[in-house]
C-alpha positions in Angstrom: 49.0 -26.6 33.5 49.7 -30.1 34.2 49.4 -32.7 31.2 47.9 -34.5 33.7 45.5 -32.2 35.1 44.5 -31.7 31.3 44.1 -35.0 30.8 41.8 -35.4 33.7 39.4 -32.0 32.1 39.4 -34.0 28.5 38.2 -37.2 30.3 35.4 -35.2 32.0 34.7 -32.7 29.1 34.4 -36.0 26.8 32.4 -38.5 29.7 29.7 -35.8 29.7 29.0 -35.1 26.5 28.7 -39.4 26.2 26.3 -39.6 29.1 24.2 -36.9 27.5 24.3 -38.7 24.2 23.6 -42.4 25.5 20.9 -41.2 28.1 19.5 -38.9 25.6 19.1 -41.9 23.1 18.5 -44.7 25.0 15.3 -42.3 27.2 14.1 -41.9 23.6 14.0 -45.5 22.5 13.1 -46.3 25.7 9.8 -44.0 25.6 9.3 -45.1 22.1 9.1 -48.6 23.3 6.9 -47.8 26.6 4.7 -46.0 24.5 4.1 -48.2 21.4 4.6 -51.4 22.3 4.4 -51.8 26.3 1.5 -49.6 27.6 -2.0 -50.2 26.2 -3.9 -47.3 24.5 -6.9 -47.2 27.2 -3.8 -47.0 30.4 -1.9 -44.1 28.6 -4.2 -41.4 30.5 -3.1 -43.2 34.3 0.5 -43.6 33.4 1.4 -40.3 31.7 2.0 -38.4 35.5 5.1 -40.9 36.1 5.9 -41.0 32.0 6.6 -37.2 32.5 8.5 -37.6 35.6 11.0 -39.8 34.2 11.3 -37.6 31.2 12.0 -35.0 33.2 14.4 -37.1 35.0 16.4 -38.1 32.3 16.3 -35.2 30.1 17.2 -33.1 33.0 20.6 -34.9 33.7 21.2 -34.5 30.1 20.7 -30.9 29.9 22.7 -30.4 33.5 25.8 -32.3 32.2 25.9 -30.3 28.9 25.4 -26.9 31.1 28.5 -28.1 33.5 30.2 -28.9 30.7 29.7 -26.0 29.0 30.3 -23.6 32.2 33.3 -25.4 34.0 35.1 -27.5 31.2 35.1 -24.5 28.3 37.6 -25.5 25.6 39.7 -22.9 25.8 41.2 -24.0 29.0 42.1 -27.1 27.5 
């Protein structure tokens, strides 16, 4: 294989598992926040349809990059 073929599948392999670290994270803190600090007590019942849908949002692009990387970039191949 190409070095830089192989350089290309580390990049990707590596620029996944980063998005699904950093999005992972920063949903968490970012809930955190929304949920402590930002939305009052007596609004949590109204706001937690679209809370969930953005949850869903973000922690479904995490779990989607970690399945691509784990079905199309496996490490033996690099």
């Amino acid at each position: 294989m190409d070095t830089t073929k192989l350089n290309i599948k580390k990049a990707v392999r590596f620029a996944l598992l980063l998005y699904a670290i950093l999005i992972g994270l920063g949903g968490t803190v970012m809930f955190s926040v929304l949920l402590i600090w930002v939305i009052p007590t007596d609004q949590l019942a109204y706001v937690s349809l679209p809370l969930t849908m953005m949850a869903l949002f973000f922690y479904g692009t995490c779990v989607a990059s970690l399945v691509v990387r784990s079905k199309f970039f496996k490490k033996e191949g690099i």
